[in-house]
C-alpha positions as CSV (number, residue, x, y, z in Angstrom):
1,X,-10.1,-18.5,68.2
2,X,-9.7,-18.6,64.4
3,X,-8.0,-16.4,61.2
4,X,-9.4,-16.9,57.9
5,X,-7.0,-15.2,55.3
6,X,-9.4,-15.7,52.0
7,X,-9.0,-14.2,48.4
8,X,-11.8,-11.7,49.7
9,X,-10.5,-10.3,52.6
10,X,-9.8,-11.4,56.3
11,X,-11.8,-12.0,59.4
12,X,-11.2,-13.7,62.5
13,X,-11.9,-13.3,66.3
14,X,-11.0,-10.5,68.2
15,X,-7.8,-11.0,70.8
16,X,-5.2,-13.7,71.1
17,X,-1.7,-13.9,68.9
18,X,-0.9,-12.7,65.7
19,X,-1.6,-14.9,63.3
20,X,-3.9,-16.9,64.8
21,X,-6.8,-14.3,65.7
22,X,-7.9,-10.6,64.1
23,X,-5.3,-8.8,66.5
24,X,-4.3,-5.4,66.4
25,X,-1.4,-6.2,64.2
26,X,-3.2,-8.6,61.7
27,X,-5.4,-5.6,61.1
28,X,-2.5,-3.2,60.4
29,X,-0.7,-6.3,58.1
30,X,-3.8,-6.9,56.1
31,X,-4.6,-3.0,55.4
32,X,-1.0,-2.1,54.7
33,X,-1.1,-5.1,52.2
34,X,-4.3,-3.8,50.5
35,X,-2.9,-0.3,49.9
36,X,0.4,-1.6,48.8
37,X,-1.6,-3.4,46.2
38,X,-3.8,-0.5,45.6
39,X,-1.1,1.7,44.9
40,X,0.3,-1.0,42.1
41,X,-3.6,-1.5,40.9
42,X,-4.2,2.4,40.9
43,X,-0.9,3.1,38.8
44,X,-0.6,6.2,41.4
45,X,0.7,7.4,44.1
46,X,-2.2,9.8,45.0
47,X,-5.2,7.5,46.3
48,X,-8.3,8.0,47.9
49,X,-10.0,4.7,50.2
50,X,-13.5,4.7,51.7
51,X,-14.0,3.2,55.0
52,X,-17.0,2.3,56.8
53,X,-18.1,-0.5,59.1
54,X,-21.1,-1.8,61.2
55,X,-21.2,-1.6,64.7
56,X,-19.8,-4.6,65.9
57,X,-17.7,-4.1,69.5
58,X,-14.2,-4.6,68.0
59,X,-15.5,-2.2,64.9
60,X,-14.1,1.1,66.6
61,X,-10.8,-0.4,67.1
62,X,-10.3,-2.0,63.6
63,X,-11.4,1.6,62.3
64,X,-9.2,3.1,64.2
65,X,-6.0,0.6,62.8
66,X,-7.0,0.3,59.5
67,X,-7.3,4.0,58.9
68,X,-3.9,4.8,60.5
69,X,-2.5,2.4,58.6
70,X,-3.9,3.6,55.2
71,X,-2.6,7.1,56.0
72,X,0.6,6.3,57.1
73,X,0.8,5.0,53.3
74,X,0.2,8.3,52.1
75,X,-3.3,7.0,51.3
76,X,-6.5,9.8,51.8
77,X,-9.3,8.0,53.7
78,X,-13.2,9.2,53.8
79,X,-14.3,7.1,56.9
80,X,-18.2,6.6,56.6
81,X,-17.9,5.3,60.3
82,X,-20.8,3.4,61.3
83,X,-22.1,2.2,57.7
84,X,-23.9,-0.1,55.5
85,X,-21.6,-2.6,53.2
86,X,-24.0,-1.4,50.4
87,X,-23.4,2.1,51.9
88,X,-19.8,2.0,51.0
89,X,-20.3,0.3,48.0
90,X,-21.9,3.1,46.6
91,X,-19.8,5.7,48.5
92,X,-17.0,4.7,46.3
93,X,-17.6,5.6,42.7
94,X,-19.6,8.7,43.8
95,X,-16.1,9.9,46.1
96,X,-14.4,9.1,43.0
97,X,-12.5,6.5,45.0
98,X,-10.0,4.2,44.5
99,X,-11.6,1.5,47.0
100,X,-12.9,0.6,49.7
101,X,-12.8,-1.2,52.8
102,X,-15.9,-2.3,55.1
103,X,-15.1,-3.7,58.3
104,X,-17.6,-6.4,59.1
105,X,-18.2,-9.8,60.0
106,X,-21.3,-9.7,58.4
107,X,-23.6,-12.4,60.1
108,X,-20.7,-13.8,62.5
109,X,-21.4,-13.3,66.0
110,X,-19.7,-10.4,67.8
111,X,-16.8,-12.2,68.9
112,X,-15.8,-11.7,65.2
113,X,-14.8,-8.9,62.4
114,X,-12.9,-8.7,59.1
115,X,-11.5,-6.5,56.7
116,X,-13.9,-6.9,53.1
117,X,-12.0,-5.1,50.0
118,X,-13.5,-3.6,47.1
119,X,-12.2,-1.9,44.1
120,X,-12.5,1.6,42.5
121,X,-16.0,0.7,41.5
122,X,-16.9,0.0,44.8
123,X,-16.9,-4.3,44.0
124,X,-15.3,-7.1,45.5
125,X,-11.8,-7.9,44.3
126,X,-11.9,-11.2,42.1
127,X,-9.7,-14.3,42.8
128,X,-6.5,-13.2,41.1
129,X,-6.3,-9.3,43.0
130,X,-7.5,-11.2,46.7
131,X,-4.6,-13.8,46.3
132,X,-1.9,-10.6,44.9
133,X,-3.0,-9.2,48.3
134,X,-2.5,-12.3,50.8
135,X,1.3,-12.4,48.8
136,X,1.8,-9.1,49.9
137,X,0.4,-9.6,53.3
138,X,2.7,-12.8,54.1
139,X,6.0,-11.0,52.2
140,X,5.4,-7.7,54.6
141,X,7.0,-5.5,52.2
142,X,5.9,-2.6,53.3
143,X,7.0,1.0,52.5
144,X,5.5,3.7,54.4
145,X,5.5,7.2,53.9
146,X,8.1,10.1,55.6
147,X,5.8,12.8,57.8
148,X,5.1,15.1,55.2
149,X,3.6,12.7,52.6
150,X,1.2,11.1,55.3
151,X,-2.6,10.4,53.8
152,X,-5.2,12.8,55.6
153,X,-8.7,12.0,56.8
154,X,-12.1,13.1,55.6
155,X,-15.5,12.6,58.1
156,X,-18.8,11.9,56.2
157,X,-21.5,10.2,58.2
158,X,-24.0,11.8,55.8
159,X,-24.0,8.7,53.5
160,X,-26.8,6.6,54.6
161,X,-29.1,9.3,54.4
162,X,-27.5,9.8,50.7
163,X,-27.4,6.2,49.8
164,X,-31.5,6.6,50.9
165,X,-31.7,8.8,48.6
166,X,-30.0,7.2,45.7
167,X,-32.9,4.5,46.3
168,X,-35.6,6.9,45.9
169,X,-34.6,8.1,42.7
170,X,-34.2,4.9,41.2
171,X,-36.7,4.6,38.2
172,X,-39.0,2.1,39.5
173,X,-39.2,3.3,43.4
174,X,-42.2,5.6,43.8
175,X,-42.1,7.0,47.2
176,X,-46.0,8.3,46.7
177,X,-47.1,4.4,45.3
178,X,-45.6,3.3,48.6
179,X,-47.1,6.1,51.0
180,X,-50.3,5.3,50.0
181,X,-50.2,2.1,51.0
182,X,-50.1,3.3,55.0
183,X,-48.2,-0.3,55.5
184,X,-47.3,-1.1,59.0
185,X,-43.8,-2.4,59.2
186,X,-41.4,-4.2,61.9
187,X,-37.6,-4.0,62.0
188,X,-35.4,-5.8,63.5
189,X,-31.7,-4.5,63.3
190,X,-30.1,-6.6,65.3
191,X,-28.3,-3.4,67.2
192,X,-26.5,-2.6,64.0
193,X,-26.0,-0.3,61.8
194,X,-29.6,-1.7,59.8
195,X,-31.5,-0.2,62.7
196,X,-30.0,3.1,61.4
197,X,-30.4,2.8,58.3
198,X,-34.0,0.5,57.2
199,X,-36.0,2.6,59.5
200,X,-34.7,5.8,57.8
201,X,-35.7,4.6,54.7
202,X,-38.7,3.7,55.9
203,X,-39.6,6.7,57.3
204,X,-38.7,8.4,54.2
205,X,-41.5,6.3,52.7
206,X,-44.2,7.0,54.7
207,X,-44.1,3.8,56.6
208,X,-45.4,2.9,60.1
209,X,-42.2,1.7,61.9
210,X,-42.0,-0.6,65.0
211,X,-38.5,-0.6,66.0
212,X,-37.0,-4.1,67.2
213,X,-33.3,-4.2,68.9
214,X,-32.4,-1.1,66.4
215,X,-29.6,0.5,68.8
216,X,-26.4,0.6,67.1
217,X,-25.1,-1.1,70.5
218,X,-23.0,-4.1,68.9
219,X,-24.6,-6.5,71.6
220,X,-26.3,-8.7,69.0
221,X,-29.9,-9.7,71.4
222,X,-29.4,-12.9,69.5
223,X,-27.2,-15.0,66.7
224,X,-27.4,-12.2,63.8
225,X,-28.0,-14.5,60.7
226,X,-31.3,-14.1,59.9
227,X,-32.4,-17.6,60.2
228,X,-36.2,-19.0,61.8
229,X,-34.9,-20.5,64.4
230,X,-32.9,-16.8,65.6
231,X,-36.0,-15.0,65.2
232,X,-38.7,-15.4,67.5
233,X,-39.0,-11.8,68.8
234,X,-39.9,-10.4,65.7
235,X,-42.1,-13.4,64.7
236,X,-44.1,-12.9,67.6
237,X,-44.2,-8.9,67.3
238,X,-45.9,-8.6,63.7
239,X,-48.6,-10.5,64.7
240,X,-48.6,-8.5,68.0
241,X,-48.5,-5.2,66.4
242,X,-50.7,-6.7,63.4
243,X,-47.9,-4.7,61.3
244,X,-48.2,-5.5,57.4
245,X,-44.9,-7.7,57.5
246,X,-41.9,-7.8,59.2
247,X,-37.5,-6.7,58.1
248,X,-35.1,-8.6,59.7
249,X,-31.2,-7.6,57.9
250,X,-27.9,-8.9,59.1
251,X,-25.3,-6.6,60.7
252,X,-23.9,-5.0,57.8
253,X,-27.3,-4.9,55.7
254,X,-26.7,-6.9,53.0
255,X,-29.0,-10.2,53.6
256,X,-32.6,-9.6,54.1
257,X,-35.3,-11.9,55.8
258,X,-39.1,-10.6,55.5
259,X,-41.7,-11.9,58.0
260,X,-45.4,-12.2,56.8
261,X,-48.0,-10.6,58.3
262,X,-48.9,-14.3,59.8
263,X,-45.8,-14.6,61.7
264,X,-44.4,-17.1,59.3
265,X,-41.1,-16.8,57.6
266,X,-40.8,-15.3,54.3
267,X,-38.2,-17.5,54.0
268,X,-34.5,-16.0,52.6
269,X,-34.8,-17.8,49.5
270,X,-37.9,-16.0,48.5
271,X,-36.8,-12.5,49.0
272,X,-34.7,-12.7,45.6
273,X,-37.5,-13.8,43.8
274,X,-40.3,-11.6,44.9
275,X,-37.8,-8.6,44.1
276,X,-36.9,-10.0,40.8
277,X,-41.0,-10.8,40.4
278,X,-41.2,-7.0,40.7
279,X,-39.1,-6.0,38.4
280,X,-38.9,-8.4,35.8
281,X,-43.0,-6.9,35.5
282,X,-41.3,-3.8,34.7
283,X,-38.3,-4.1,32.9
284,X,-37.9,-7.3,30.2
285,X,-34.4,-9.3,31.1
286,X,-32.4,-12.3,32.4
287,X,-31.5,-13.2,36.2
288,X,-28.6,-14.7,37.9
289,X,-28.2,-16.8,41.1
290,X,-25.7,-19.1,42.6
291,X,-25.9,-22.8,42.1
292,X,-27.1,-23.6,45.4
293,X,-30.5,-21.0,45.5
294,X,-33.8,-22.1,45.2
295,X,-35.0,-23.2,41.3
296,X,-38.1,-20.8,42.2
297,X,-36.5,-17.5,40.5
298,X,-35.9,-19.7,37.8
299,X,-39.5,-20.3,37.1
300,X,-40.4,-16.7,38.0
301,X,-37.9,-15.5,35.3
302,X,-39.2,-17.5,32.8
303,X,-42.7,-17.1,33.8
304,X,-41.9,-13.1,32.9
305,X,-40.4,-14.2,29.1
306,X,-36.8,-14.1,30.7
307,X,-33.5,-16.3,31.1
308,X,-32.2,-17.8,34.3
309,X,-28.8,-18.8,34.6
310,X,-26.5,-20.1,37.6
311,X,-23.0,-18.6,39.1
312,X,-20.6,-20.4,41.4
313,X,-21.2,-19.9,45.0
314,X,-19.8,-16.0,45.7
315,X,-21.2,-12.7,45.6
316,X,-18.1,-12.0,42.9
317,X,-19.1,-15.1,40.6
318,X,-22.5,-13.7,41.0
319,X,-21.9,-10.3,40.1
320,X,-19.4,-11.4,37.4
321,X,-22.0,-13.5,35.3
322,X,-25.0,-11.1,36.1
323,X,-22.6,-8.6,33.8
324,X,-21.9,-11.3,31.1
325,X,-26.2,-11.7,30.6
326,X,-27.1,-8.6,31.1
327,X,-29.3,-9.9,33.8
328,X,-31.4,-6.9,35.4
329,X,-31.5,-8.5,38.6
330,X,-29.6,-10.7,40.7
331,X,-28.3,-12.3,43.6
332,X,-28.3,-15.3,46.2
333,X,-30.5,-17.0,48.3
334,X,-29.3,-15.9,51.7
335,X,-31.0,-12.7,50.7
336,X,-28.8,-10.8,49.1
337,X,-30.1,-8.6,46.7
338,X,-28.2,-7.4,43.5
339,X,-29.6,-4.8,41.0
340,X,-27.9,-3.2,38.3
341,X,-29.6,0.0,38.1
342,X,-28.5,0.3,41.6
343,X,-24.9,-0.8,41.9
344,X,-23.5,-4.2,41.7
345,X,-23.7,-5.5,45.5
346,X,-26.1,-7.0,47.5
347,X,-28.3,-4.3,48.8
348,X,-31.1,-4.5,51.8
349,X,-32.1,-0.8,51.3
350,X,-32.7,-1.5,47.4
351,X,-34.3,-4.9,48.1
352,X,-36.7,-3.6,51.0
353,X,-37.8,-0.7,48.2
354,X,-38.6,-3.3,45.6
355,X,-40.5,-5.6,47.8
356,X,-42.7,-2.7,48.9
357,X,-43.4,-1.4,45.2
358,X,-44.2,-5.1,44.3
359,X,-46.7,-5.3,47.8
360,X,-48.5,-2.0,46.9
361,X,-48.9,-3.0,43.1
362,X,-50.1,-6.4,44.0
363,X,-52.1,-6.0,47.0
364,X,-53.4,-8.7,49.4
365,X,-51.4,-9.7,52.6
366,X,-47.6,-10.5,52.3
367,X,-48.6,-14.5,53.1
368,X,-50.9,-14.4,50.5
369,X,-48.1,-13.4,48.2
370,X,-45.5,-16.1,49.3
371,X,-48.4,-18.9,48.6
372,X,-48.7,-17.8,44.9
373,X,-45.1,-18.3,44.2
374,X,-43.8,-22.2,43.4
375,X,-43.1,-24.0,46.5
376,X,-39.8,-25.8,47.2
377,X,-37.9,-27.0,50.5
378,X,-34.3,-27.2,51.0
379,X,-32.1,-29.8,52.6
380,X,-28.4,-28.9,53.7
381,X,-26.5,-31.7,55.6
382,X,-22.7,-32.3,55.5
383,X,-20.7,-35.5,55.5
384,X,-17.4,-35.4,57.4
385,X,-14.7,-37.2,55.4
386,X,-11.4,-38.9,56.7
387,X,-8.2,-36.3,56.1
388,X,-6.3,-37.6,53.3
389,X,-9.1,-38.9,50.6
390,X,-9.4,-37.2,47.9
391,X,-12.5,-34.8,47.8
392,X,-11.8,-33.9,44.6
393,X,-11.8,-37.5,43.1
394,X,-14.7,-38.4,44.8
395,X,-17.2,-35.6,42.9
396,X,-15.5,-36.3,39.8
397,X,-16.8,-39.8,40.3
398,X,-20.1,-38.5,41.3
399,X,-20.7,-36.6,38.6
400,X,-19.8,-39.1,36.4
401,X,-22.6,-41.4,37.5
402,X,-24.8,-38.7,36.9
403,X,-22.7,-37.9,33.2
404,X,-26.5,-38.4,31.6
405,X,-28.5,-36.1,34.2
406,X,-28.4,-32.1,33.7
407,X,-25.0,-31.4,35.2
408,X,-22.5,-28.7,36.2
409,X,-19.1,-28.8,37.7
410,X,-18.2,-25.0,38.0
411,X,-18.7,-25.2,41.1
412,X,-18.8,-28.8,43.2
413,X,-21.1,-30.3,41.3
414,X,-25.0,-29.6,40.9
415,X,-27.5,-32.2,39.5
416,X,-30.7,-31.0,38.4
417,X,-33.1,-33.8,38.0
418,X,-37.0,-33.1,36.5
419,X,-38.4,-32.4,40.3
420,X,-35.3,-31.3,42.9
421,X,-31.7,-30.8,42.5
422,X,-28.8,-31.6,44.9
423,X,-25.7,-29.7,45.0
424,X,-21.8,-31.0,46.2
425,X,-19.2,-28.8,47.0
426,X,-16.4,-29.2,49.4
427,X,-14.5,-27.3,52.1
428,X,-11.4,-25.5,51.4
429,X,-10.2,-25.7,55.0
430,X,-11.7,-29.2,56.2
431,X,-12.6,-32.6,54.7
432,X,-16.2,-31.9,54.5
433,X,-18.3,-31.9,51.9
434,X,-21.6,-30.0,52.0
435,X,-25.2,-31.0,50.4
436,X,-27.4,-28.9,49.5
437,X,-31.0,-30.1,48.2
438,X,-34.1,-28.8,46.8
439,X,-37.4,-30.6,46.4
440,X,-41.5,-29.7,46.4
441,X,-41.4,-31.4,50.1
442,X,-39.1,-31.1,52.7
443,X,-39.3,-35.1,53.4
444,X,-38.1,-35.5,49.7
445,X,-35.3,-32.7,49.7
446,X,-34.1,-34.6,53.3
447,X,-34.9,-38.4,51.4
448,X,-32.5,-37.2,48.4
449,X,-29.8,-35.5,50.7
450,X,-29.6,-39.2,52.6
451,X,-29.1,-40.7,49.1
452,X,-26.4,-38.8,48.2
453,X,-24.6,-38.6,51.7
454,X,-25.1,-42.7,51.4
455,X,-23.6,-42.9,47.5
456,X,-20.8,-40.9,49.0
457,X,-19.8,-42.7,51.4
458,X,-19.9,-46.0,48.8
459,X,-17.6,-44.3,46.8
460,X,-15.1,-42.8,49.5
461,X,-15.1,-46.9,51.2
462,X,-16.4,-44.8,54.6
């Protein structure tokens, strides 16, 4: 049973002691602690938190603790219930809001939940607010409010069907383009809150749904990151159905897998660049990623007359350099889609439009669109280190014998040679140090991960 208290929130497994699990009262501890800080953030006493959350087992019971414990802080709360994470991103700025909390695990199995925190613009807190937060938590200075000053609670489960409709109006989603098209499509919502909401949008697109584990049942019918190896129902039921291509989305919507019409994986990586394909042929601008996604949107970027450029790992370091280019779209290779004219969060709905404006546009069969984009195969291993070395000294020495290759240490440290890249970054809770490879084979990405892992090694004496 595990607690992870992180500068973005906290999640852990359901049951056990305080402390060492996501109990009843680590729930009530880490909520206080984010309205506490809120209240100091806000400047004000009178503040307004959206909640929402997917529909994970435990999710009715964190609700439940994490609203009382807002309102006991005097705090308002508009509770989304079951919800997308992009559904209360958005929810926030248009409540007027002072923040946010979604209560999700995100691809963890069931066994776990968490507590993810955003601000008054409905975006994850940055380093410096998360760690302001855990002080609180830890300190457990909390001041709650007498009987009359209590928060009070506002129901409004109308905000998918809004946040569907904030898609539609975005300026390059056609819904008539789209309904033309007639496409056939398969969804797989891993009995979350995505089999609410994708086949909603969907249907509000005139497309042919085949529904796939879509009950909002928390009982996850199998491991619910979208990975190939998790997803052989769906894989098998495109081709079945002959459907046009085939969703799969995470439990709280905000990574998205596409299956071609073959059976075959999209693949994750892809699903950023096929969106950014789309609208980069639209509207003329940069693109962000994080250091360890695939080099392909960089070629597609600069195919379209654009600049790429890399964050540190994180949907916040993503976010925060996509703002500092001006990129018009962004995001990371586990499919996480980020577009500005949207909101600044990764968004399945939003990525799911785009990918069917670029398929009608385009035309031809979903696997004939992945073979016309570059090719490249990743690698990621890990080495397991002896407690006590020093991670830290070890990539500095790597990335000093690679001082004369392309280089960059903001995160790990990434090497980008003429044909594949390798990336290096270490654990924060374990001495492990994670490698992550790209190449035009997968035999070559798996050849240059064994280098490294071997150089390694030389250099730790191991």
């Amino acid at each position: 049973m595990t607690l992870i208290k992180s500068i973005s929130g906290i999640r852990g497994t359901i049951g056990g002691k305080p402390g060492d699990n996501l109990t009843p009262i680590d729930a009530v501890k880490f909520a206080a602690a984010y309205g506490i800080w809120l209240k100091d953030y806000a400047g004000k006493s009178d503040l307004k938190v959206v909640i929402g959350r997917d529909a994970r087992l435990s999710g009715e019971m964190i609700q439940n603790l994490v609203v009382s414990t807002l309102m006991g802080l005097g705090i308002d709360v508009v509770d989304l219930d079951l919800s997308t994470t992009p559904t209360v991103e958005i929810a926030v700025p248009l409540e007027n809001a002072d923040g946010g909390i979604i209560l999700t695990a995100s691809h963890n199995p069931k066994q776990w939940n968490a507590l993810k925190l955003l601000n008054e613009k409905g975006e994850f807190l940055d380093a410096a607010q998360g760690a302001k937060i855990l002080e609180i938590a830890e300190k457990e200075d909390f001041d709650f409010c007498e009987v009359d000053d209590l928060g009070e609670i506002t129901r409004n489960e109308a905000y998918i069907d809004i946040h569907i409709d904030e898609v539609l109006a975005l300026d390059l989603i056609d819904a008539d383009t789209i309904r033309k098209e007639k496409f056939k499509v398969v969804v797989d919502g891993v009995n979350s809150t995505g089999g609410i909401a994708i086949p909603r949008l969907l249907d509000a697109l005139g497309v042919d749904v085949v529904e796939l584990y879509c009950e909002p049942t928390g009982q996850f019918p199998h491991n619910p990151e979208p990975l190939r190896e998790h997803l052989a129902d769906i894989c098998a039921l495109v081709v079945k159905e002959k459907a046009d291509f085939g969703i799969v989305v995470d439990p709280d919507v905000d990574r998205l897998a596409f299956i071609s019409n073959d059976g075959e994986m999209f693949g994750e990586e892809y699903t950023l660049v096929a969106c950014a394909d789309y609208v980069l042929g639209k509207t003329k601008g940069n693109t962000v990623s994080n250091l360890s996604s695939s080099r392909a949107l960089r070629d597609i970027t600069q195919k379209h007359g654009g600049t790429y450029e890399a964050a540190a790992v994180g949907e916040v370091n993503v976010v925060s350099k996509m703002k500092a280019t001006n990129a018009v779209i962004g995001g990371e290779g586990n499919g996480g889609i980020i577009y500005p004219a949207s909101h600044y969060g990764r968004d399945s709905l939003v990525g799911t439009a785009l990918f069917l404006m670029l398929m009608a546009e385009k035309g031809g069969t979903v696997a004939e669109l992945r073979a016309s984009y570059p090719s490249y195969f990743m690698s990621k291993k890990k080495i397991q280190l002896t407690p006590g070395l020093d991670v830290d000294g070890i990539l500095k020495t790597m990335a000093t014998s690679y001082k004369n290759e392309d280089l960059s240490t903001i995160d790990g440290v990434k090497i980008d040679f003429a044909e594949n890249w390798v990336h290096l970054r270490k654990s924060n809770t374990e001495p492990i140090i994670r490698i992550y490879t790209e190449a035009k084979s997968q035999s070559e990405a798996d050849k240059l991960a064994d280098r490294i892992i071997s150089e390694i090694k030389e250099v730790a004496g191991i």
